[in-house]
Backbone as CSV, one residue per row, in Angstrom:
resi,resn,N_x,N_y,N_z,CA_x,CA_y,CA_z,C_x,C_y,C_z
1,UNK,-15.443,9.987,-47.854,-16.894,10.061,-47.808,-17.394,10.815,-49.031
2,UNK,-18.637,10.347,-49.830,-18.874,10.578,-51.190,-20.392,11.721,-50.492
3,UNK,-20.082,12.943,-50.810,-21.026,13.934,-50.505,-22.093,13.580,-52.332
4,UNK,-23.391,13.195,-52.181,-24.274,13.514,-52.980,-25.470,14.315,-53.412
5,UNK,-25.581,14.885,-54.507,-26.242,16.095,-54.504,-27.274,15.411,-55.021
6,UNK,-28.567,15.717,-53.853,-29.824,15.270,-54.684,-30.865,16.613,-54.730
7,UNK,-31.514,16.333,-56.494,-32.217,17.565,-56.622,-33.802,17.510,-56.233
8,UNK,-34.159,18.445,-55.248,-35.545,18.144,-54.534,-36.243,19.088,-55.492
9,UNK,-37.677,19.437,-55.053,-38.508,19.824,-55.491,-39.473,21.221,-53.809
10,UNK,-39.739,22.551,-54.536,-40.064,23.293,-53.278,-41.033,23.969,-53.854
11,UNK,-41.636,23.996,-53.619,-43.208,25.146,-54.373,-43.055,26.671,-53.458
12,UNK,-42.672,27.396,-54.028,-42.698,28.910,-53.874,-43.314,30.262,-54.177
13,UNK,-44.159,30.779,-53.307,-44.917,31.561,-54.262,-45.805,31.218,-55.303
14,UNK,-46.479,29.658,-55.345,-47.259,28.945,-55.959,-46.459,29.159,-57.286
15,UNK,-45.145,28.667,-57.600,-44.737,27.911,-58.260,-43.321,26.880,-57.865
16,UNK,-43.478,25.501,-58.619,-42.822,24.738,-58.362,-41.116,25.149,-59.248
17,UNK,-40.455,24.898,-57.923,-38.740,25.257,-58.512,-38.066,24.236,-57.688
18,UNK,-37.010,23.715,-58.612,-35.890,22.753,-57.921,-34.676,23.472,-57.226
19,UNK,-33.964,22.916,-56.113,-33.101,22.687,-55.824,-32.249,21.605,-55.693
20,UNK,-31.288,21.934,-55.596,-29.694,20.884,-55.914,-29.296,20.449,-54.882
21,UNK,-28.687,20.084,-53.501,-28.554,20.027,-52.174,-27.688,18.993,-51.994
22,UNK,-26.182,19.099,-51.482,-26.058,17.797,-50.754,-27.322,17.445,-48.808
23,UNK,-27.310,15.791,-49.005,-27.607,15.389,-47.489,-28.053,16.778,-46.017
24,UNK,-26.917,16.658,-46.101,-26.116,17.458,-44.829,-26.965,18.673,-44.881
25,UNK,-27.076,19.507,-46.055,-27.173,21.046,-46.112,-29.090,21.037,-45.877
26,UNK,-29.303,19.954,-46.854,-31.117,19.529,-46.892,-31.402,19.753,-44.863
27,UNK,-30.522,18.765,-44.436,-31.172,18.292,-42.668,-31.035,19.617,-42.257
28,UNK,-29.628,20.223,-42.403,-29.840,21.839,-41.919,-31.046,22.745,-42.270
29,UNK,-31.085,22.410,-43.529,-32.072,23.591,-43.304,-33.545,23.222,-43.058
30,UNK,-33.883,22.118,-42.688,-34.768,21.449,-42.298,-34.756,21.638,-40.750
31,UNK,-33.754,21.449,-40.531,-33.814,21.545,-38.718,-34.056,22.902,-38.497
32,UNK,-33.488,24.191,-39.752,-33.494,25.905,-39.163,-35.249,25.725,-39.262
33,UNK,-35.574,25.625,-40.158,-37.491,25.594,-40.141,-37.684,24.779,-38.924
34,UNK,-37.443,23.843,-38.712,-38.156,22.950,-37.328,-37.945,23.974,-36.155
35,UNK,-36.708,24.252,-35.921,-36.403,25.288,-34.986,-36.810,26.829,-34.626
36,UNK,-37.423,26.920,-36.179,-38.232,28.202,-35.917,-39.730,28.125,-36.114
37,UNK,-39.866,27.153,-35.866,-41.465,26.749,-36.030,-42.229,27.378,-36.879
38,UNK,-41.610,27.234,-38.285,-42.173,27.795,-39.358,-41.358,26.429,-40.738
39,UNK,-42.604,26.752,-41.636,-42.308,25.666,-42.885,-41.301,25.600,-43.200
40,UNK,-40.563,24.893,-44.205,-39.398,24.769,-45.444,-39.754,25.633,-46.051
41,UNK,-41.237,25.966,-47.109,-41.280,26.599,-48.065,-41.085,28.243,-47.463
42,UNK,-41.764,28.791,-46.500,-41.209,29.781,-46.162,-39.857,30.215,-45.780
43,UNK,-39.169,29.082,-45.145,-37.790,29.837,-44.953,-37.350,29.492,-46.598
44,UNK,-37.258,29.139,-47.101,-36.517,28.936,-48.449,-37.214,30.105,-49.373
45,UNK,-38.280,30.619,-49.222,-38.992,31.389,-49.803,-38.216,32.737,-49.524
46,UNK,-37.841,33.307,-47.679,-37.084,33.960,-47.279,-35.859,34.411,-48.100
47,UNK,-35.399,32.909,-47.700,-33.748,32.980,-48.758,-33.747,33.924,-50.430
48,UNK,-34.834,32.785,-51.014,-35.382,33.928,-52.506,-35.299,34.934,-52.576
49,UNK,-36.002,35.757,-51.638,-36.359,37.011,-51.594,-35.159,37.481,-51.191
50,UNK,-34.049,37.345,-50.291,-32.812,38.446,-50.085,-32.043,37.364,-50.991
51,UNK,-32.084,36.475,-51.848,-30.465,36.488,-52.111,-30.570,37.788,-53.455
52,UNK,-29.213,38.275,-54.185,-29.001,39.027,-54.685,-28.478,38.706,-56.350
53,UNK,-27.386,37.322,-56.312,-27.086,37.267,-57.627,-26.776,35.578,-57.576
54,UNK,-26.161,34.611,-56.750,-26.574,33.337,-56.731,-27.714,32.702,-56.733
55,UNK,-27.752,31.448,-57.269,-28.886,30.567,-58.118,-29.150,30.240,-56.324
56,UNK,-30.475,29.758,-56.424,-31.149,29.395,-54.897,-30.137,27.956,-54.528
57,UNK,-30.028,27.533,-54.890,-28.960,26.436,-54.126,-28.571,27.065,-53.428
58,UNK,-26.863,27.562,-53.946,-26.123,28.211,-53.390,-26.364,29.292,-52.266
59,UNK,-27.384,30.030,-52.377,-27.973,30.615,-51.305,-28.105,29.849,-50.181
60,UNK,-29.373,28.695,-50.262,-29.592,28.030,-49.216,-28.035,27.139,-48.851
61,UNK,-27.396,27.054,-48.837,-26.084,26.822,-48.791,-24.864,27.497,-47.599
62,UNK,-25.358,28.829,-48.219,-24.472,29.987,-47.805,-25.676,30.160,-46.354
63,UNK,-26.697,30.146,-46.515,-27.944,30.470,-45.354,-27.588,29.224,-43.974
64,UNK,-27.516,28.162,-44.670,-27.195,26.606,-43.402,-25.738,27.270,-43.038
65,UNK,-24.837,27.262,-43.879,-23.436,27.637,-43.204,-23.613,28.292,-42.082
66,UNK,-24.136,29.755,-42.529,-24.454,31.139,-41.489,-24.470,30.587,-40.776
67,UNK,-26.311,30.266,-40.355,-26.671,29.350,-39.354,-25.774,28.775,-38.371
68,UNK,-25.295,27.996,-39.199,-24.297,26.721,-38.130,-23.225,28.007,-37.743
69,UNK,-22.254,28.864,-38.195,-21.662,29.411,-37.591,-22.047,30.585,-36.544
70,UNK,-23.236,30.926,-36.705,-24.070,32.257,-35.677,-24.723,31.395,-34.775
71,UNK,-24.439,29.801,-34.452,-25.044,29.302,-33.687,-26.538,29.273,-33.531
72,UNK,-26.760,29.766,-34.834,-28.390,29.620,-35.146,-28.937,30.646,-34.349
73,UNK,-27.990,31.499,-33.914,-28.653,32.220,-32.708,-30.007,33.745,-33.435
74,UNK,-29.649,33.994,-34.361,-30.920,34.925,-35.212,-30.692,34.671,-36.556
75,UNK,-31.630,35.407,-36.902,-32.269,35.121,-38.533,-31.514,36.323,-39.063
76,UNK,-31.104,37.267,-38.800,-30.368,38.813,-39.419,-29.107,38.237,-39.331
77,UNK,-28.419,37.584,-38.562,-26.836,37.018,-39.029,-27.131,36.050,-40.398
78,UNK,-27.978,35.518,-40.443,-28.004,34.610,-41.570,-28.336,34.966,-42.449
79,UNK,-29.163,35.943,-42.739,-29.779,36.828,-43.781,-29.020,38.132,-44.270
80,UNK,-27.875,38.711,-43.158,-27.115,39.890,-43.813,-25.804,38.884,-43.606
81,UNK,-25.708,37.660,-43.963,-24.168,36.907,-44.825,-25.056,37.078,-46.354
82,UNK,-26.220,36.208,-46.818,-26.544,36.277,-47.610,-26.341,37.727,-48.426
83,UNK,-26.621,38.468,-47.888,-26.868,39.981,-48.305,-25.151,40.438,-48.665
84,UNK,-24.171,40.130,-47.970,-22.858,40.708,-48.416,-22.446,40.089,-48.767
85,UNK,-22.769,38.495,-49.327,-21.625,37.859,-49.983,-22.644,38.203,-51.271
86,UNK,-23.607,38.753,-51.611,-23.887,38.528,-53.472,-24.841,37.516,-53.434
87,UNK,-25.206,36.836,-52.604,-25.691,35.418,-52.790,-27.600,35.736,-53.031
């Protein structure tokens, strides 16, 4: 199976910045916003603001992983992985 990275477009803080994303990682973090009944641009905005030294891809990346492994169950498991891996 051929994983493809397509680069979207997210307006943050009233400016426009790309991300890189395979499929898979996009629906995740689409479903964590649906599920918390709050936008894309804010949770991705979130991510911005705590990651530490990775490019925002990779963040939102490391943020869907969390997620899927904390069972989505809070936003502080997903936000202090970000925080100790560097991301």
């Amino acid at each position: 199976m051929k994983s493809t990275i397509v680069k979207r477009s997210i307006i943050l803080a009233g400016h426009k910045t790309s991300v890189s994303l395979e499929e898979p990682f996009w629906l995740g973090l689409k479903e964590i916003a649906h599920n918390r009944r709050d936008t894309l641009a804010n949770v991705v905005g979130g991510i911005d603001g705590r990651r530490q030294q990775a490019n925002l891809s990779s963040a939102i990346r490391l943020f869907v992983l969390e997620s899927v492994r904390s069972g989505g169950k809070s936003e502080a498991a997903s936000t202090d992985a970000l925080e100790s891996s560097g991301a």
